[in-house]
TORKEMAR-268812 format. One line per 2 residues: number of its first residue (from 1); for each residue x, y, z of C-alpha. Coordinates in Angstrom, 1 decimal. Layout:
<rs>
NUM = X/Y/Z | ...
</rs>
This chain:
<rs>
1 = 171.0/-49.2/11.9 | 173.9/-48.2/9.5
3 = 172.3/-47.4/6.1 | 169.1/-47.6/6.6
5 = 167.1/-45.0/5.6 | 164.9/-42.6/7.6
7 = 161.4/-43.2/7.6 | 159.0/-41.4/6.4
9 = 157.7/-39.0/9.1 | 161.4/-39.1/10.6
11 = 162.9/-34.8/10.4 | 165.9/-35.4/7.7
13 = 169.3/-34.1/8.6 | 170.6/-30.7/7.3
15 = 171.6/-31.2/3.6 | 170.4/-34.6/3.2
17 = 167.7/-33.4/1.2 | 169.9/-32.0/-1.0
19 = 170.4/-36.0/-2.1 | 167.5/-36.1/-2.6
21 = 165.7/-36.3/-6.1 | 163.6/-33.1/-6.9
23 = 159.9/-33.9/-6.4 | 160.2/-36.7/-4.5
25 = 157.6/-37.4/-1.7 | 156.9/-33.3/-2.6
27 = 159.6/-32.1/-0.9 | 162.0/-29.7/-1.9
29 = 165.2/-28.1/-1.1 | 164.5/-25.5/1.8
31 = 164.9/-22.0/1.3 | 167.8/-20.3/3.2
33 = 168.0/-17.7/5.5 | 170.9/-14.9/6.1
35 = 174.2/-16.2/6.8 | 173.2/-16.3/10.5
37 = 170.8/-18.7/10.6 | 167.9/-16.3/12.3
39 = 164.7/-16.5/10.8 | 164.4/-13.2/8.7
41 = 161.2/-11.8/6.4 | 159.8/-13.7/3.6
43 = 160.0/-11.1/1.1 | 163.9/-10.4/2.0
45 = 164.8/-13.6/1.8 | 163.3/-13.7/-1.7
47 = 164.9/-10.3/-2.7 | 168.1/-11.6/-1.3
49 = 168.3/-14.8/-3.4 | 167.3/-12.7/-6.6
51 = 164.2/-14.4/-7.4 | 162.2/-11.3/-6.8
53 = 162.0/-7.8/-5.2 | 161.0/-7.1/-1.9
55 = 157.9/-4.9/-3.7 | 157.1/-7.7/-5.6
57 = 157.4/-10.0/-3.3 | 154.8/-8.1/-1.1
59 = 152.8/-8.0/-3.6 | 152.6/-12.1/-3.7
61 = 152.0/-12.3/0.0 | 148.8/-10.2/-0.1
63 = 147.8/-12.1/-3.5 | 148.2/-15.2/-1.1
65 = 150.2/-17.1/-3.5 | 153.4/-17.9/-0.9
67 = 153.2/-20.6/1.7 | 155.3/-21.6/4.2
69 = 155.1/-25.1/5.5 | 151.3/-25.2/4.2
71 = 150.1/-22.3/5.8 | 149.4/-18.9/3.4
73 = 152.3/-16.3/4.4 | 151.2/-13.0/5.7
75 = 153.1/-9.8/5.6 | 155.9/-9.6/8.2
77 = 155.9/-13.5/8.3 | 159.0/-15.1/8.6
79 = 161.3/-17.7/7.3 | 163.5/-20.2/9.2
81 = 165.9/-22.5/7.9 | 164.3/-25.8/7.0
83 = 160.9/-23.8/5.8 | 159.4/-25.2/3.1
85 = 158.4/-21.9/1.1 | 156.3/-22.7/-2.1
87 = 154.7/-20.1/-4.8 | 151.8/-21.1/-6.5
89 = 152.2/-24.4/-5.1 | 155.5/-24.6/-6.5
91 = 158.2/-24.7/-3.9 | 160.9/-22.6/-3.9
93 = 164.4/-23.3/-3.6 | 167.9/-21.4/-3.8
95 = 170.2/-21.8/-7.0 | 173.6/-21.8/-6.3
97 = 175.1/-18.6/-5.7 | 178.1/-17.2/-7.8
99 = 181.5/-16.4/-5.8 | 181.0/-12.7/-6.9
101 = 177.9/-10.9/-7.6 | 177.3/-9.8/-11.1
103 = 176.5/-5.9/-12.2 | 175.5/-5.4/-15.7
105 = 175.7/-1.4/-17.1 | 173.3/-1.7/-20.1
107 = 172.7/1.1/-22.7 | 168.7/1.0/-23.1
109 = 167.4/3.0/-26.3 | 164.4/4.6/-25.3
111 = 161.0/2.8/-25.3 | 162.5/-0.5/-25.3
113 = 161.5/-2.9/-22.9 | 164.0/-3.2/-19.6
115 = 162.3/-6.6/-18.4 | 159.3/-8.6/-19.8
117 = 156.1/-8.6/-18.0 | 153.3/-10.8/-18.4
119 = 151.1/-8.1/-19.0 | 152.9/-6.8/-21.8
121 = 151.5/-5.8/-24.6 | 152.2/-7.6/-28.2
123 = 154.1/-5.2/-29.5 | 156.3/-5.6/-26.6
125 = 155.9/-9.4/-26.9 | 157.8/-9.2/-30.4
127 = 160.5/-7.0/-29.2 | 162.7/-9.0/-26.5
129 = 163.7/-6.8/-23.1 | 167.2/-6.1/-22.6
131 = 167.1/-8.2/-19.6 | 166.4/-10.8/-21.4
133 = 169.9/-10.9/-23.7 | 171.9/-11.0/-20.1
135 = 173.6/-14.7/-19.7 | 172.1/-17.2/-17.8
137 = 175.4/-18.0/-15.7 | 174.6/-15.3/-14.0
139 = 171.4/-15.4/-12.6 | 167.8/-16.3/-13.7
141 = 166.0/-12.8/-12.7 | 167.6/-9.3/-12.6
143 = 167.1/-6.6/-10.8 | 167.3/-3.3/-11.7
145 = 168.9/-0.2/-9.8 | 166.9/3.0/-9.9
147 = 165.9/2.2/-13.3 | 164.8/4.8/-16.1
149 = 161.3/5.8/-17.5 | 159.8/3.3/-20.2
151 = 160.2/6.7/-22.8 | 163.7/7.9/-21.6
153 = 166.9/5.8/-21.8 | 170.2/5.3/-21.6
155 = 172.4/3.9/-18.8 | 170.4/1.1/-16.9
157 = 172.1/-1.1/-14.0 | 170.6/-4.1/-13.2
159 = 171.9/-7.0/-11.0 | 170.7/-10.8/-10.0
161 = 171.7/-10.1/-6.2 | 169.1/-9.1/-4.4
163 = 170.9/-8.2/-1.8 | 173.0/-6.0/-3.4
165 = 170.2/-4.6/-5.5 | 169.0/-3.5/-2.2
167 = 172.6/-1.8/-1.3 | 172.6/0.1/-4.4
169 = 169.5/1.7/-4.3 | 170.2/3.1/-1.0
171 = 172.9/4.2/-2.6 | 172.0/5.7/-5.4
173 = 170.5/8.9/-3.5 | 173.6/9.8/-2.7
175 = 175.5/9.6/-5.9 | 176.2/11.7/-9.2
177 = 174.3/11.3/-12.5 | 174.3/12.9/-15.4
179 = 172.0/13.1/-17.9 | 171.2/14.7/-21.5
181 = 167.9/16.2/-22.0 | 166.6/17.0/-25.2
183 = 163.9/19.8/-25.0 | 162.0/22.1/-27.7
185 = 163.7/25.4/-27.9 | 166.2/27.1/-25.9
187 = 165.6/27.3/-22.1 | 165.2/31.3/-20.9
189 = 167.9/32.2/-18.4 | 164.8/32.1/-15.6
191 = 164.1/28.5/-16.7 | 167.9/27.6/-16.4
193 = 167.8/29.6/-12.5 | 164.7/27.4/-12.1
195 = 166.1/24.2/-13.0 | 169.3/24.8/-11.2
197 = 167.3/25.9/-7.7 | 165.9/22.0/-8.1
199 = 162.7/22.3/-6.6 | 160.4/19.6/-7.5
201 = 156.4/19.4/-7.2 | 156.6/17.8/-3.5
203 = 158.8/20.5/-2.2 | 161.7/18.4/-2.4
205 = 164.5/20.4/-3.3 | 167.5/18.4/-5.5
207 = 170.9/19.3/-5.1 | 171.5/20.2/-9.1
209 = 175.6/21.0/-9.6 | 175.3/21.8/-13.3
211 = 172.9/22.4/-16.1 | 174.8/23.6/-19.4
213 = 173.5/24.0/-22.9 | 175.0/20.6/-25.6
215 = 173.9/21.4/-28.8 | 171.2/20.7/-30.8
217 = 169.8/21.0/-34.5 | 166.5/22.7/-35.8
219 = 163.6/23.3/-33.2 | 165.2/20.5/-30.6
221 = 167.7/21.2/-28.0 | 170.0/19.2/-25.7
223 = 171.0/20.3/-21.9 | 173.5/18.4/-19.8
225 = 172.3/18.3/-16.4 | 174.6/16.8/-13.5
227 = 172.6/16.1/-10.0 | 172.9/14.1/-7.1
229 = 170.5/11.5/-6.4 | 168.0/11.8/-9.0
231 = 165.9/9.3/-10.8 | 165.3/9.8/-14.4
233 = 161.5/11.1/-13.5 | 162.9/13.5/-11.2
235 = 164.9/15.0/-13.9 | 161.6/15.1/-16.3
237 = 159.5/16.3/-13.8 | 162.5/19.5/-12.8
239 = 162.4/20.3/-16.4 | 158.8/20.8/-17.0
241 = 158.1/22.3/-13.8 | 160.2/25.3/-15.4
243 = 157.8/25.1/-18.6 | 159.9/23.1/-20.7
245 = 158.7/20.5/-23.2 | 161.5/17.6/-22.5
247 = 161.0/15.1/-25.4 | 164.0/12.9/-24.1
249 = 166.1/12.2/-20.8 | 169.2/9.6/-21.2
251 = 171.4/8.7/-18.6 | 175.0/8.6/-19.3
253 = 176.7/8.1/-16.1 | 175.6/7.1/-12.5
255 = 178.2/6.9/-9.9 | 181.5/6.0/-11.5
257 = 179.7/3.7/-13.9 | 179.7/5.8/-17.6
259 = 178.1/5.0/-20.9 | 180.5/4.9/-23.0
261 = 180.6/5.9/-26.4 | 181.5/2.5/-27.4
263 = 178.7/0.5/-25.9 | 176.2/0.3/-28.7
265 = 172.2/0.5/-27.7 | 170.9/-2.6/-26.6
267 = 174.0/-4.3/-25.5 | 175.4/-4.3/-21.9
269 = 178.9/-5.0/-20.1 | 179.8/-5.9/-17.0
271 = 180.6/-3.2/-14.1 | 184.0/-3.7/-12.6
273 = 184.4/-4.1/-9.3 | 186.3/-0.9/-9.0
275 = 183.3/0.3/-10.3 | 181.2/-1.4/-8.2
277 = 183.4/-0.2/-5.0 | 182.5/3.8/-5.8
279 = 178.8/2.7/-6.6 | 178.7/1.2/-2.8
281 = 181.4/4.2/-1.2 | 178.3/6.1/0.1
283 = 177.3/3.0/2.1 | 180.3/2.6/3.1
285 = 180.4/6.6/4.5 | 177.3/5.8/6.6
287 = 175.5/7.6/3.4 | 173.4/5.4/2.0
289 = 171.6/4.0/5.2 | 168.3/5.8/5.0
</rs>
């Protein structure tokens, strides 16, 4: 009959749950899938939507606090759509995505908090993470992109897509960064031959371009060191491998994204999306798909 509503065991249409008033009958909005409509992992679709990263969300699947439709998720389950996916009893449901994705370059002093954990320890409960200054229009939980050491600083990029997240840390291994290092004496020309060879503990050799003296005052001194796809530990780890004693690593530029002299510590901007082109260009060379 026209109007009448669907009883109570009756499958609902697509979207008409959306009508629906949150909690009612304990149902809630389904949880998407890709585009296409094929089912697709639980913890990708999670990392996809930016409510959590795909380690993370592993790490909830073996805890056994993810369902779908009643039944405790196991690793390499998947989702469909119309799954009822729920955390902690607490289902979970897409917000609405934003036209454009958002990329924040934040400038992280050293020893501050990135994100808030609920381990945290007071101290860090009295200092708010960086993250956590980043507006709400664009996005409830951020990721970030090959982020720094807790002890080191400097350039951080951090995003609410997931699914970009994901496309920018592939990415990252094949980009430029450069970093300052700020070490205890001067490096011996051996140390600098070291450091340039870029041999790290596993074996792994890093493809170093440049690694020049900056300045320095008293018994500190900085080094400017330019290499392609390195993490911040990396860069630590190449220094004192050559017998250095590296009190500081900051990142200043990663990609085409740079950390500007005029972006104080502790506040962020957003990354153009010229910026956000040559952060993707190695995908987009068939570079970034390992």
């Amino acid at each position: 009959m026209r109007g009448a509503r669907p009883r109570s065991g009756a499958p609902r249409r697509a979207g008409e749950g959306g009508r629906r008033r949150a909690g009612e009958g304990g149902r809630r909005r389904a949880l998407p899938t890709a585009d296409t409509g094929e089912p697709e992992r639980l913890q990708k679709s999670l990392a996809r939507l930016g409510l959590a990263s795909r380690r993370e969300a592993e790490s909830w699947i073996r805890a056994g606090r993810l369902t779908i439709n009643g039944v405790v998720a196991t690793l390499g389950a998947r989702v469909r759509p119309g799954d009822q996916v729920r955390l902690d009893g607490r289902a979970v449901h897409a917000q609405p995505r934003p036209g454009s994705p958002h990329v924040y370059a934040c400038h992280r002093s050293a020893g501050e908090p990135l994100a808030a954990y609920p381990d945290a320890a007071a101290a860090d409960a009295e200092r708010p993470a960086l993250i956590g200054r980043l507006p709400r229009r664009a996005g409830r939980r951020f990721i970030a992109v090959s982020p720094m050491p807790r002890i080191d600083g400097g350039l951080e990029l951090v995003t609410s897509d997931g699914e970009l997240a994901v496309r920018l840390q592939r990415c990252v291994h094949a980009l430029l960064s450069t970093f300052s290092v700020r070490v205890r004496g001067e490096l011996t020309a051996p140390q600098l031959q070291g450091v340039l060879a870029g041999v790290l503990d596993s074996g792994t050799p890093l493809a170093v371009e440049r690694c020049e003296a900056a300045g320095g005052e008293g018994t500190n001194r900085w080094y400017t060191l330019t290499v392609r796809g390195a993490s911040g530990k990396q860069v630590r780890q190449l220094l004192e491998r050559q017998g250095a004693l590296v009190s500081r690593v900051l990142r200043t530029q990663l990609g085409p994204v740079v950390l500007e002299r005029t972006l104080p510590r502790g506040r962020f901007r957003e990354v153009s999306q010229e910026e956000l082109r040559g952060l993707l260009a190695p995908a987009a060379a068939g570079m970034g798909d390992d």
